[in-house]
C-alpha positions in Angstrom: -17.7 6.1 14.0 -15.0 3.6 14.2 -12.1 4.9 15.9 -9.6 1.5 16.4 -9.9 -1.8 15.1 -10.6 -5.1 17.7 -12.9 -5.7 20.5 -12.5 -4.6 24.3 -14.0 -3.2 27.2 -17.2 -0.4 26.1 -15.9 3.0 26.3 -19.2 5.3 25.4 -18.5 8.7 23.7 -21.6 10.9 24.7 -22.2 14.6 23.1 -20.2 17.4 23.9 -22.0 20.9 25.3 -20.6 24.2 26.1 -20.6 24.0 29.7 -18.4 20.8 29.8 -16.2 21.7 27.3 -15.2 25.0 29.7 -15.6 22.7 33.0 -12.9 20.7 31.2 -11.1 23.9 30.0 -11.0 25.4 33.1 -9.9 22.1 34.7 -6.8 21.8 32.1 -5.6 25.5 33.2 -6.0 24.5 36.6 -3.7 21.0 36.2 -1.2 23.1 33.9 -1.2 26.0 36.8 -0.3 23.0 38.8 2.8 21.9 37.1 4.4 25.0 36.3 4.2 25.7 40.1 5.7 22.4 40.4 8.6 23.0 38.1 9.1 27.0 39.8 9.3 24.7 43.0 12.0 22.3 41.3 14.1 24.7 40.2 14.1 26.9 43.3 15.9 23.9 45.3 17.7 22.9 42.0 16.2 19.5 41.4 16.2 18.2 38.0 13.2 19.2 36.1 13.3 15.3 33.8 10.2 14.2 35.2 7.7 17.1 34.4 6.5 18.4 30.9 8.6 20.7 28.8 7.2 24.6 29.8 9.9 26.5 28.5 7.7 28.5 26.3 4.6 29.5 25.0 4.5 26.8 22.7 5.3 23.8 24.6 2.7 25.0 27.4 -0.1 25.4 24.7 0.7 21.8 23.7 0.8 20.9 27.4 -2.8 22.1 27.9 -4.3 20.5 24.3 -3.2 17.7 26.1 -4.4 18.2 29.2 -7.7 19.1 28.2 -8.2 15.8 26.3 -7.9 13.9 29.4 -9.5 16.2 30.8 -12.6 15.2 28.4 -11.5 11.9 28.2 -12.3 11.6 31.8 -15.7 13.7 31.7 -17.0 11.5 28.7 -15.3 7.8 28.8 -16.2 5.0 31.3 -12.9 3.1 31.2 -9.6 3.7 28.6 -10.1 0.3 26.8 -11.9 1.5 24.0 -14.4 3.3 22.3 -18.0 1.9 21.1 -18.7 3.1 17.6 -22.3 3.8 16.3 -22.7 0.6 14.9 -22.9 -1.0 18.2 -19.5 -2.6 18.5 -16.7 -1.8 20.5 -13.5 -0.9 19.5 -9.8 -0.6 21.3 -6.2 0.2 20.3 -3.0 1.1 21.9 -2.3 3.1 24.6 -0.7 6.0 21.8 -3.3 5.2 19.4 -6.2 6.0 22.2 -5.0 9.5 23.0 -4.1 10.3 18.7 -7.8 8.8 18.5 -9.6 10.9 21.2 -7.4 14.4 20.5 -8.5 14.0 16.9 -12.0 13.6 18.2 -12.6 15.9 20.7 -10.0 18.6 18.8 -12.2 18.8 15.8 -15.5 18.5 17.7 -14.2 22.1 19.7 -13.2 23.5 16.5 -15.0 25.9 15.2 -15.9 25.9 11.6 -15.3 30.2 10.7 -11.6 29.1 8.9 -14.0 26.7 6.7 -13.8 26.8 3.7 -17.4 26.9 1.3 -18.6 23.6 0.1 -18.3 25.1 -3.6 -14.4 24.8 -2.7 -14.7 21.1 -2.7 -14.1 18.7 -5.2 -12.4 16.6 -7.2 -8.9 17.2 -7.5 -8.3 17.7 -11.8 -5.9 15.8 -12.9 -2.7 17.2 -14.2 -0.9 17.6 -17.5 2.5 15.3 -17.6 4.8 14.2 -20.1 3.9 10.5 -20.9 7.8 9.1 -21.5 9.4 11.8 -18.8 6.7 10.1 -16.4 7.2 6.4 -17.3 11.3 6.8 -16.8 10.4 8.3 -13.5 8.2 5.6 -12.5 10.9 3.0 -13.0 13.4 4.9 -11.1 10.4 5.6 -8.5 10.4 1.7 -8.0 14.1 1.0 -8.2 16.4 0.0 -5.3 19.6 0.9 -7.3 18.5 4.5 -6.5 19.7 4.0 -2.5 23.5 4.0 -1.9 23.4 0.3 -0.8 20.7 -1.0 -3.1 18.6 -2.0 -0.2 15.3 0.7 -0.6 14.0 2.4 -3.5 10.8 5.2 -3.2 8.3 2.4 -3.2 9.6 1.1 -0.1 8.2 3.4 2.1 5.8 5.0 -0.6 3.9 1.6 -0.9 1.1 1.6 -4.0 -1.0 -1.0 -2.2 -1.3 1.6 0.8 -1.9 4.5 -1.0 1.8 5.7 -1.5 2.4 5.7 2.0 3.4 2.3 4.7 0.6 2.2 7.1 3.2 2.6 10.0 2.9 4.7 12.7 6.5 5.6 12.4 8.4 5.1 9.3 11.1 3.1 8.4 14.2 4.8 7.1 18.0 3.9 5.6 18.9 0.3 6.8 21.1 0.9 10.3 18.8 3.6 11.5 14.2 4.2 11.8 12.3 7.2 10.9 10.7 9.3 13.6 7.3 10.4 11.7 4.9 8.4 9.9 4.9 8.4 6.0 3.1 10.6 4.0 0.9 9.6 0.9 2.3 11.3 -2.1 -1.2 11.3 -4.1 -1.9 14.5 -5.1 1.5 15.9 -3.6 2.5 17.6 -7.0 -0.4 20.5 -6.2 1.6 20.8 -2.2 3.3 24.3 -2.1 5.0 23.1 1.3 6.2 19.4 1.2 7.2 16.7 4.5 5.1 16.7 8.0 6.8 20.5 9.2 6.5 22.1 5.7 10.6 22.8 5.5 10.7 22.8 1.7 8.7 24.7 -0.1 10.3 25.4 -3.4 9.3 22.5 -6.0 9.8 19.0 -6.0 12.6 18.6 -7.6 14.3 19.7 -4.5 11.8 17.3 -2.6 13.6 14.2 -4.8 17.1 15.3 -4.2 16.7 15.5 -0.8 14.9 11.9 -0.4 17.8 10.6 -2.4 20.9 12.2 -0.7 19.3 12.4 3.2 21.9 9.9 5.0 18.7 8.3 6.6 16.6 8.3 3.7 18.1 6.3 0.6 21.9 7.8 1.6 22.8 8.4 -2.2 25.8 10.5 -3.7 24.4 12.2 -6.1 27.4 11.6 -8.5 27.3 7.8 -8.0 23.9 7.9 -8.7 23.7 9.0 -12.1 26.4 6.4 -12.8 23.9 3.6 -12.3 21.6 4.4 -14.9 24.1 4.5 -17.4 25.3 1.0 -16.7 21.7 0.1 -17.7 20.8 0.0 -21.7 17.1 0.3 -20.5 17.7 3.3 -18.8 19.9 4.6 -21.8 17.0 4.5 -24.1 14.6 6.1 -21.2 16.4 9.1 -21.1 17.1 9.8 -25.0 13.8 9.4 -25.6 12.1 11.5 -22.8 14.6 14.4 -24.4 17.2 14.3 -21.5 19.9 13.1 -23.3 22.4 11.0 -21.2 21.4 10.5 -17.6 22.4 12.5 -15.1 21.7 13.4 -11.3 19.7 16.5 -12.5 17.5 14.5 -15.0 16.3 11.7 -12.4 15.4 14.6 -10.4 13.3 15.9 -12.8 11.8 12.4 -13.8 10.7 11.3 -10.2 8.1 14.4 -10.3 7.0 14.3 -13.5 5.8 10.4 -12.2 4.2 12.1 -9.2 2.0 14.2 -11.2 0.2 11.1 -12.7 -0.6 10.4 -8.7 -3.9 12.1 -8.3 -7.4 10.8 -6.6 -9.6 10.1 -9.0 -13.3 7.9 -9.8 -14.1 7.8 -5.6 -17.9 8.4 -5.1 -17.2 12.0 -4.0 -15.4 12.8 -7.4 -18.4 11.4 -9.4 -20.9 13.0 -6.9 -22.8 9.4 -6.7 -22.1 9.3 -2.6 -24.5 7.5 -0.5 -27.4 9.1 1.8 -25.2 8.2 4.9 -22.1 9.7 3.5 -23.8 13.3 2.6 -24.7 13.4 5.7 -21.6 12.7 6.8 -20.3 15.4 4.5 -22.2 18.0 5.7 -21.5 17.2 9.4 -17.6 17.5 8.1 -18.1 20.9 7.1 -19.9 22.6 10.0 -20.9 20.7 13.3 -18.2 18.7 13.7 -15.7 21.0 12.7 -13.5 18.9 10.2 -12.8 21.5 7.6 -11.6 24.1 10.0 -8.6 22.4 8.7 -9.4 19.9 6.5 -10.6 22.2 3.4 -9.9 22.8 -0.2 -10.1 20.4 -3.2 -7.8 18.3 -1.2 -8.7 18.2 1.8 -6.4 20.4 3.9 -5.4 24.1 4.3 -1.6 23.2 3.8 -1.0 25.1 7.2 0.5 23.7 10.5 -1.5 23.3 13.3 -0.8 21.9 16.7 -4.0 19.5 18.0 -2.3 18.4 21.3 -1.5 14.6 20.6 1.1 13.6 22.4 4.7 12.6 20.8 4.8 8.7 20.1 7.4 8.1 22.7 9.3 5.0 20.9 11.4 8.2 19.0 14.0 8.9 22.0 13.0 5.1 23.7 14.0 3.5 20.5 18.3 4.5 19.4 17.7 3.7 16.0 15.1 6.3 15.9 16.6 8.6 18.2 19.6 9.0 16.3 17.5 9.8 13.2 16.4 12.9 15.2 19.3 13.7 16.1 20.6 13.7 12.8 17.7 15.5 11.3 18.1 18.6 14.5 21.4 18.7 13.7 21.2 19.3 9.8 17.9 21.8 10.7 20.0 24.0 13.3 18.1 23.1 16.6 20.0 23.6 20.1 20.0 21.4 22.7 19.1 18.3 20.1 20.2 15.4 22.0 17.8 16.7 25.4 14.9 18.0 23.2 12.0 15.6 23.9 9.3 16.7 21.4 9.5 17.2 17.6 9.9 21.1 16.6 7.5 20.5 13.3 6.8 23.9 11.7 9.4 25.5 14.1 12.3 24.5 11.8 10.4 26.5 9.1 9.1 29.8 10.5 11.4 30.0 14.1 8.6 32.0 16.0 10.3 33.6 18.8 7.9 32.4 21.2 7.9 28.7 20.8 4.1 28.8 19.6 5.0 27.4 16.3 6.2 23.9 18.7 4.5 20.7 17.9 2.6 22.3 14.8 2.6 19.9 11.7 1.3 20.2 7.8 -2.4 19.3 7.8 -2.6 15.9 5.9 -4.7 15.2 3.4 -7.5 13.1 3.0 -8.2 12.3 -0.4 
């Protein structure tokens, strides 16, 4: 498997058993006992607590020990950090984020077991759905148009790029000119089946909300809604569009309706799994995916995932509070969601903005992401 993308130092991945995934269980509880008895200490003399891991709750010590436990393996089954040798022979190395996203996704799914899996009948390819042909083609031009952002600098397609599969292929986004997003970008194939929509599930109503936030959010495209359906009518184009997709003169509640109808035409289609012609290698492959390795614990469905949050233990990207531009995004987005605290919190809430669980255990969970 091919886990990063140049050459470096061999790092070999060898099997996992039973016994060293509980020596390395048992030696994460043992390093997490160890810091909460450091931070009890801390606070006892009243030294600041800005150097240790959040602990405050059950969820931010289950995320603590996720991570702990991947070093933990890490160190039990990797002969340097530099990389990882794949099963063609070479070897392969990344950054010092991408290592620990690479080995947590590894390790997490190898230790998950495979009872939430869905049955291989469940599967398949994802039909297509039914769409209104001029409703569609007036939203794909406003989809691709850069008069939709309040300063005419972005338009959908900036961030939700066709030519990398409606997302950017950045590990954290961009966002609004002046500020930078603080998650990556999600593809928006298939997104018109999602009953839950962005990386912590906050909306899950219909898109038509989804577009009006994207369009109004002050780091997102930072449109008012009533200038906005202005612009079209400035347009003779646009004029036409509308009358003939039925909506009569443009307005903000029309474009909103447009932008999804586009996204429905955005569905996987005419891949070797769809047409059931996959190779030897890949069936195999498959079939590892749904049991041994543990893949569609999560990753089920004609889609590929469970739409549920889960928390795998991968560490925040730390350029979000190290970079301004970013941090202020978060700060803006805490502030809108209701979190206390925002400007100390160090770790995005996810799916704790959407279901509040008392106990912090719903910390650090995000959407599972498709794969299709």
């Amino acid at each position: 498997m091919s886990l990063c993308s140049t050459s470096g130092a061999t790092v070999t991945v060898t099997p996992l058993t039973t016994a060293a995934m509980a020596a390395a269980q048992a030696d994460a509880r043992k390093r997490l006992e160890g810091l909460e008895a450091q931070a009890k200490e801390r606070k006892e003399v009243g030294l600041p607590l800005d150097r240790l891991p959040d602990l405050s709750d059950e969820g931010a010590r289950e995320g603590q020990y996720q991570a702990l436990l991947i070093h933990a393996l890490a160190a039990r089954y990797t002969t340097a950090w530099s990389g990882i040798e794949g099963s063609d022979g070479r070897v392969y190395s990344c950054g010092h984020y991408g290592r620990y996203a690479r080995i947590a996704t590894l390790f997490i799914g190898v230790s998950a077991t495979s009872s939430d899996a869905r049955a291989a009948e469940d599967f398949g390819p994802v039909k297509a759905m039914q769409f209104d042909a001029k409703k569609a083609a007036l939203g794909k031009r406003l989809f691709f148009d850069k008069r939709l952002s309040s300063d005419v600098a972005i338009s959908c397609a900036t961030c939700h790029d066709p030519a990398k599969g409606f997302s950017d292929g950045l590990a954290l986004s961009k966002a609004y000119p002046g500020s930078e997003g603080f998650r990556n970008t999600p593809t928006l194939i298939n997104t018109a089946y999602k009953a839950a929509w962005f990386h912590d599930g906050r909306l899950g109503t219909n898109l038509n909300d989804v577009t009006r936030e994207m369009i109004t959010e002050t780091y997102m495209m930072n449109m008012d809604m009533r200038l906005m359906q202005e612009r079209p009518k400035q347009d003779p184009v646009y004029v036409q569009m509308f009358k003939d997709a039925g909506y009569g003169e443009p307005s903000n509640g029309s474009v909103r309706k447009a932008i999804p109808e586009y996204l429905k035409t955005l569905s996987s289609r005419g891949s070797p799994f769809d047409k059931e012609t996959m190779s030897a290698a890949a069936k195999r492959g498959f079939d590892l995916f749904k049991g041994k390795a543990g893949c569609a614990a999560c990753h089920s469905g004609p889609r590929f995932t469970d739409d549920r949050p889960h928390n795998t233990g991968v560490p925040n990207n730390p350029d979000i509070w190290s970079d301004p531009r970013r941090h202020v995004t978060f700060v803006t987005y805490a502030m809108f969601m209701g979190l206390e605290n925002y400007f100390n919190i160090r770790r995005d809430p996810g799916a704790h903005v959407r279901t509040h669980k008392a106990d912090g255990s719903d910390v650090g969970k995000f959407m599972t992401p498709t794969l299709v």
